[in-house]
C-alpha positions in Angstrom: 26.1 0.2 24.5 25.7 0.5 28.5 23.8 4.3 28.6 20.1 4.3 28.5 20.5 6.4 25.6 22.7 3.8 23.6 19.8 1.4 24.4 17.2 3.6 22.5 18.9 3.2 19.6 17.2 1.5 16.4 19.0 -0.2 13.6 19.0 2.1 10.3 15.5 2.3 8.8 13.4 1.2 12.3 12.2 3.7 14.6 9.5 3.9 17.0 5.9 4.7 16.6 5.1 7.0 19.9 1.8 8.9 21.1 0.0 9.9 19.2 1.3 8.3 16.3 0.8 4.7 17.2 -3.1 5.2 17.9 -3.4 7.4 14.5 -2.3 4.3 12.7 -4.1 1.7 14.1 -7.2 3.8 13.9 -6.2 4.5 10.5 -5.4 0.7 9.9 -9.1 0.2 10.9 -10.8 2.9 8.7 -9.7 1.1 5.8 -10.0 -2.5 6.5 -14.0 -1.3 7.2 -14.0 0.0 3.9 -12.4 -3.5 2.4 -15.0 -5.6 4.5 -18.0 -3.8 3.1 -16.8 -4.5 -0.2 -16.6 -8.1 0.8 -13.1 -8.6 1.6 -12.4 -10.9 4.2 -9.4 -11.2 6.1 -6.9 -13.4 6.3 -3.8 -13.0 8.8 -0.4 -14.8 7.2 2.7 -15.4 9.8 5.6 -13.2 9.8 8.0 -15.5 8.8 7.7 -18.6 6.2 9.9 -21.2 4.8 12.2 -19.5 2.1 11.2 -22.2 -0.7 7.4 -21.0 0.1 7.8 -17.3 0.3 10.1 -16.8 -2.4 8.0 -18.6 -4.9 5.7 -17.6 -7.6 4.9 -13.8 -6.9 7.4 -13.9 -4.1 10.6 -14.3 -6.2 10.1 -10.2 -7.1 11.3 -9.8 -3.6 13.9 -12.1 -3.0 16.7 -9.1 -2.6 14.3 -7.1 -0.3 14.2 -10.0 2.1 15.6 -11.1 5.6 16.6 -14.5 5.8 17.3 -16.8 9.1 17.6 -20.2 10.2 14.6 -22.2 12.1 16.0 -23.7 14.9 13.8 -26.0 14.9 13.4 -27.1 11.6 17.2 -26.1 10.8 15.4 -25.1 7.5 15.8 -21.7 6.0 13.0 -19.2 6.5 12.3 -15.6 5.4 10.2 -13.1 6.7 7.9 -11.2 4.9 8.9 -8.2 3.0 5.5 -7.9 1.1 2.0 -9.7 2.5 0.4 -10.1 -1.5 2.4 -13.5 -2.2 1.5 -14.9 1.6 -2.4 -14.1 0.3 -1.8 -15.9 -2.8 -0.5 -18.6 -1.5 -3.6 -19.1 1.2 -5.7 -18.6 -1.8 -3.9 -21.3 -3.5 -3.4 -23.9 -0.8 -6.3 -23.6 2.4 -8.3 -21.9 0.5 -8.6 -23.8 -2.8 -12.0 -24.9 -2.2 -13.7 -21.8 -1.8 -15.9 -20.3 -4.7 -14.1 -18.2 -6.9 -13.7 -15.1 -7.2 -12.1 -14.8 -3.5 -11.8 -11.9 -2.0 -9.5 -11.6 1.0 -7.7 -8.6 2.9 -5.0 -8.1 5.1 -3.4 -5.9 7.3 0.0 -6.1 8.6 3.8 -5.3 9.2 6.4 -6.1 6.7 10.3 -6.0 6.9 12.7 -5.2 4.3 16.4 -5.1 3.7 16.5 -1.7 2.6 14.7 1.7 2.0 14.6 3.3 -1.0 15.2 7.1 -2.0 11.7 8.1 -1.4 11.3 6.2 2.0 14.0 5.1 4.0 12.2 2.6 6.3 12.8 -0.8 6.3 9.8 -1.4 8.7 6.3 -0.9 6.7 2.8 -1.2 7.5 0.4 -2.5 4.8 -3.1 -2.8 4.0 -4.3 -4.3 1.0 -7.1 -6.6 -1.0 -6.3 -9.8 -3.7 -9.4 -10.0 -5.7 -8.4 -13.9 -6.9 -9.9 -15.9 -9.7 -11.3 -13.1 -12.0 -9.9 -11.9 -15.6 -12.6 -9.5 -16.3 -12.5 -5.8 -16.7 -14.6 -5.2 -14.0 -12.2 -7.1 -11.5 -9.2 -4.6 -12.9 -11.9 -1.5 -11.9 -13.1 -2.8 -8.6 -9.2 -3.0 -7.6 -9.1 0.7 -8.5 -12.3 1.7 -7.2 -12.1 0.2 -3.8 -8.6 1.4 -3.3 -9.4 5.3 -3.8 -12.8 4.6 -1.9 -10.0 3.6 0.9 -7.6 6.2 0.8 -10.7 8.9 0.3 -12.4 7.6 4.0 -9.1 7.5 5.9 -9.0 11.1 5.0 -6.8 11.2 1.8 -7.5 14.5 -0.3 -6.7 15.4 -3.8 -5.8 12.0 -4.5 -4.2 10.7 -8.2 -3.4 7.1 -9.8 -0.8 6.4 -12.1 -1.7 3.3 -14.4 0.8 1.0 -16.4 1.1 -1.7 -18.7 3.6 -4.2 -17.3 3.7 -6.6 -20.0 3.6 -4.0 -22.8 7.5 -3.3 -23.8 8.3 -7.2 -23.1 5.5 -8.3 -25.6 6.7 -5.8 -28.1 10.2 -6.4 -27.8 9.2 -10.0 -28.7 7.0 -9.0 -31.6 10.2 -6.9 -32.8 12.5 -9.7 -32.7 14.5 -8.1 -30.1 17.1 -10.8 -28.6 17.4 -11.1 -24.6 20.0 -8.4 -24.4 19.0 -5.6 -26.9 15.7 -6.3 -24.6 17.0 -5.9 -21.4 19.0 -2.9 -22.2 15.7 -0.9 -23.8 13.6 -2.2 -20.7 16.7 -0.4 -18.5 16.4 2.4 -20.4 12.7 3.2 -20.1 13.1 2.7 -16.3 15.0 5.3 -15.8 13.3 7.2 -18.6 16.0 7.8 -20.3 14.8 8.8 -24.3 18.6 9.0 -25.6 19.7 5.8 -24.1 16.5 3.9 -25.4 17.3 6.0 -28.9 20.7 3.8 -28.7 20.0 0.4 -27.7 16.3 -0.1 -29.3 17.7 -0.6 -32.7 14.3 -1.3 -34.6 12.3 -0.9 -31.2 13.6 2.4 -30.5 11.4 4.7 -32.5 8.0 3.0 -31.1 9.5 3.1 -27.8 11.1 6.2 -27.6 6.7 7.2 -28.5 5.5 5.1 -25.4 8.3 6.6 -23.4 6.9 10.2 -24.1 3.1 9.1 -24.2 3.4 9.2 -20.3 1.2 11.9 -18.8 -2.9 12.7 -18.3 -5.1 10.1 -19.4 -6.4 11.1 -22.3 -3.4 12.2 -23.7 -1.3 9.1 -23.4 -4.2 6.8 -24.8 -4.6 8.8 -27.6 -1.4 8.4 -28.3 -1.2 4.8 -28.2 -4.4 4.4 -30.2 -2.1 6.4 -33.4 0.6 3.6 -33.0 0.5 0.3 -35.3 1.1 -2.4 -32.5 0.8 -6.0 -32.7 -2.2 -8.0 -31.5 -2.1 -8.5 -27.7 0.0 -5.4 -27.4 -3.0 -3.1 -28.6 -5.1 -5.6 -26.4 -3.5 -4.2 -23.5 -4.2 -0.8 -24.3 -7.4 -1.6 -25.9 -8.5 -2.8 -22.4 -6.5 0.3 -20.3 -9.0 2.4 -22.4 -12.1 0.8 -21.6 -10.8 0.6 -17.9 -10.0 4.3 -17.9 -13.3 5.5 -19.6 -15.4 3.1 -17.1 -13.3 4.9 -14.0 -13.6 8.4 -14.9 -17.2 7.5 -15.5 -17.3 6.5 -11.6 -15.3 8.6 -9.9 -15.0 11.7 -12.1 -13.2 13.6 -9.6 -10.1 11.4 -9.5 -6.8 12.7 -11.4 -5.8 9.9 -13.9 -2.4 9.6 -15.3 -0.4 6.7 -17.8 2.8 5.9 -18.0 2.7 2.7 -20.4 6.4 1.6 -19.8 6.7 2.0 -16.2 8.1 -1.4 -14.7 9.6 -0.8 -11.7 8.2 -2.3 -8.7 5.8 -4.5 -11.2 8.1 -7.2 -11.9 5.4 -9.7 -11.3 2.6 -8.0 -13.0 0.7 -9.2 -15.9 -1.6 -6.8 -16.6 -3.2 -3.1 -15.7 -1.4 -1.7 -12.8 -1.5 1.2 -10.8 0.1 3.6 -8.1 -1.7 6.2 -5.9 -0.5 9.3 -4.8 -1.8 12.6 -3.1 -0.8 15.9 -3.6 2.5 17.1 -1.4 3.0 14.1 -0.1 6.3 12.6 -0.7 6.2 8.7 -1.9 3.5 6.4 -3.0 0.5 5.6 -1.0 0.1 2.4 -2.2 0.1 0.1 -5.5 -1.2 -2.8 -7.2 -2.5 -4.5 -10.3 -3.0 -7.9 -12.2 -1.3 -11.0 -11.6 -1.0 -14.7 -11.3 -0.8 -16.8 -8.1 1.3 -19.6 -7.9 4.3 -19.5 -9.8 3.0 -17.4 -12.5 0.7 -20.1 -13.9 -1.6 -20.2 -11.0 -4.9 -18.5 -11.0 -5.6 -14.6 -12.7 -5.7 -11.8 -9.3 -5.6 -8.7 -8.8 -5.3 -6.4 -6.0 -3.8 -3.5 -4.2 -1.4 -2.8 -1.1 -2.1 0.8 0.9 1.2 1.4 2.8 -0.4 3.1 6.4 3.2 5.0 6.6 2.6 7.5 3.5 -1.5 7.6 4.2 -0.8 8.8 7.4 1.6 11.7 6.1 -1.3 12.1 3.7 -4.3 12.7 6.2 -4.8 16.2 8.4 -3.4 16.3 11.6 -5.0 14.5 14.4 -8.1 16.7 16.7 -6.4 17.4 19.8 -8.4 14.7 22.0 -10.3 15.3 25.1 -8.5 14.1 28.4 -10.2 14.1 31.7 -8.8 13.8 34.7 -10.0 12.0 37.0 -9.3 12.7 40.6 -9.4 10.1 43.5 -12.3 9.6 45.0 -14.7 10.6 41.8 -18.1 9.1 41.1 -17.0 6.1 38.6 -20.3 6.0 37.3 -20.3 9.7 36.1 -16.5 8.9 34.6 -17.7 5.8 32.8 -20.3 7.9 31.4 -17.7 10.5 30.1 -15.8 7.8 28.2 -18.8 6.5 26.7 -19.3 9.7 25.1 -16.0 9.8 23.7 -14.0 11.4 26.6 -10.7 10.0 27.3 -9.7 9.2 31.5 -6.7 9.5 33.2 -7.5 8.3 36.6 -5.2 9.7 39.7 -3.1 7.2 41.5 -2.5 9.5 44.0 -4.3 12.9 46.0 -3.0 16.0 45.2 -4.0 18.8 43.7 -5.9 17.9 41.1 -5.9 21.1 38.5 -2.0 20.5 38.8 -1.9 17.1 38.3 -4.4 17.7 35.4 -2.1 20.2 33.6 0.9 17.8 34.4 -0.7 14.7 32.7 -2.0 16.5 29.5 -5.8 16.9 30.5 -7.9 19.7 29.5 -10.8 19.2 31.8 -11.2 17.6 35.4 -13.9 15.7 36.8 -16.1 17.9 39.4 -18.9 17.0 41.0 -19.6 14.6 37.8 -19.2 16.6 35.2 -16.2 17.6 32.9 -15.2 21.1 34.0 -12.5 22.9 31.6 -9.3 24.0 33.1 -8.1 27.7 33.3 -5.1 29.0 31.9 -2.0 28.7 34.5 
């Protein structure tokens, strides 16, 4: 590891964000935290790193495996850092933030670290930008969640976007309505997460003819709640799905245009969910663009939330390319007024260090134009 190319190597999973990637984002980053703040949001910046005890907790135990842990020198207590920013915002909302009038809106924007990738993304490294809507079990707080999330993803430039919604809590409260013991359970919940119809056929026992239904309800809206209106399910089952239909109705009813799917057994990635959930995608673009959904804060008997995370890393796959911007250069010697003026109406400057020719030095540096006699002049071809 002596070579100046050994040194630019990354662990697996990390890479560098180069120009003009790294401005893309953060302008990106920006778009949508506007769109969170007019809605109310405001922002609340958690550290990178907290005690383990404190970050694993409540929410924060669903991603215990996904976390790096270390020792504070300084503490010589255990600490973790972040792998996911929603359990840091439920715990300000919980602690320094107790006092504040309910419901609480806050959002966030941030990096998080993981142990791993997964199939469909391989970084470890992840930007995030989300919302936690906190104190709030109505309907309308499970919509606004939806609604301000596609408003999001729509201004940073998002097209032919599509949410998936599920029912976390659905195939656990059933399996306890059926009398299903903790293993018959955990082997249909395996099942239905990898979608598997024969396996859940198998193991379900008396469970495996309703689930192997919810299993292939999954698909367009309408479809899948018509189905589960035709099944016999027990009282706060149907409530679930009595209240995904009411949210789906009201959505379509406000933004007609968005593509609406159910899949009322997906779990994965909802471990800590307790009600309506939801993942957003957009067309050709490989991997989710972000996800959210009901919850509690604390340790799962804290206060009722909901939210959403946007993960800037997919959106920006998801967005057209970038204009090609407009460099100037600036040669030594210019008028610094006429340059200042230039930037103020969007032009970007590369001042010269140096005298040379300027045309050249132009072409060299990636300008398009050149500052003569104070104005931008385009530059030939050669």
């Amino acid at each position: 590891m002596n070579t100046f190319t050994d040194k630019g190597l990354l662990p697996q999973g990390l890479r560098d964000l180069l120009p003009p990637q790294a401005a893309i984002e953060a302008d990106l980053v920006e778009r949508l935290m506007a769109v969170l703040a007019s809605h109310g949001y405001e922002r609340v910046e958690p550290p990178l790193i907290e005690f383990e005890d404190s970050l694993l907790s409540g929410a924060g135990a669903a991603m215990a495996k996904e976390t790096f842990r270390l020792m504070d020198p300084v503490s010589q207590r255990m600490v973790g850092m972040r792998a996911d920013m929603t359990p840091q915002v439920a715990r300000i909302a919980a602690t320094r933030l107790l006092h504040v009038p309910r419901p609480l809106r806050l959002s966030y924007a941030g990096q998080v670290l993981r142990v791993k990738g997964d199939q469909l993304n391989p970084e470890r490294q992840l930007g995030q930008v989300g919302a936690e809507l906190i104190g709030s079990e109505e309907i309308a707080a499970d919509l606004e969640a939806l609604t301000v999330a596609a408003e999001a993803l729509d201004r940073g430039g998002v097209t032919r976007i599509s949410v998936d919604l599920t029912l976390p809590r659905l195939v656990p409260l059933l399996c306890e309505a059926l009398g299903l013991d903790p293993s018959r359970a955990e082997r249909v919940r395996a099942a239905l997460d990898h979608k598997d119809a024969a396996a859940v056929a198998t193991v379900g026992g008396p469970a495996a003819a309703l689930m192997g239904k919810l299993l292939a309800a999954a698909g367009a809206a309408d479809r899948a709640l018509s189905v589960l209106a035709s099944l016999n399910l027990p009282g706060e089952a149907a409530a679930e799905c009595q209240r995904l239909g009411t949210v789906v109705a009201q959505l379509k009813a406000r933004m007609p245009t968005l593509a609406i799917t159910v899949d009322p057994v997906e779990n994965r990635g909802f471990e800590y969910h307790t009600g309506i959930s939801f993942t957003f995608f957009a067309r050709d673009v490989r991997g989710e663009l972000g996800r959210g959904g009901r919850y509690r804060t604390g340790n799962g008997a804290g206060e009722p939330a909901t939210g959403f995370t946007l993960y800037s890393d997919t959106v920006m796959q998801a967005i057209a390319g970038p204009s090609v911007p407009r460099r100037l250069y600036v040669p030594m010697g210019s008028d610094a007024a006429a340059a200042a003026r230039l930037r103020s109406e969007g032009w970007i400057t590369v001042a010269a260090l140096v005298s040379g020719d300027a045309a050249s030095e132009a072409r060299r540096l990636g300008c398009s134009h050149c500052l003569i006699d104070g104005k931008a002049v385009a530059l030939g071809v050669g």
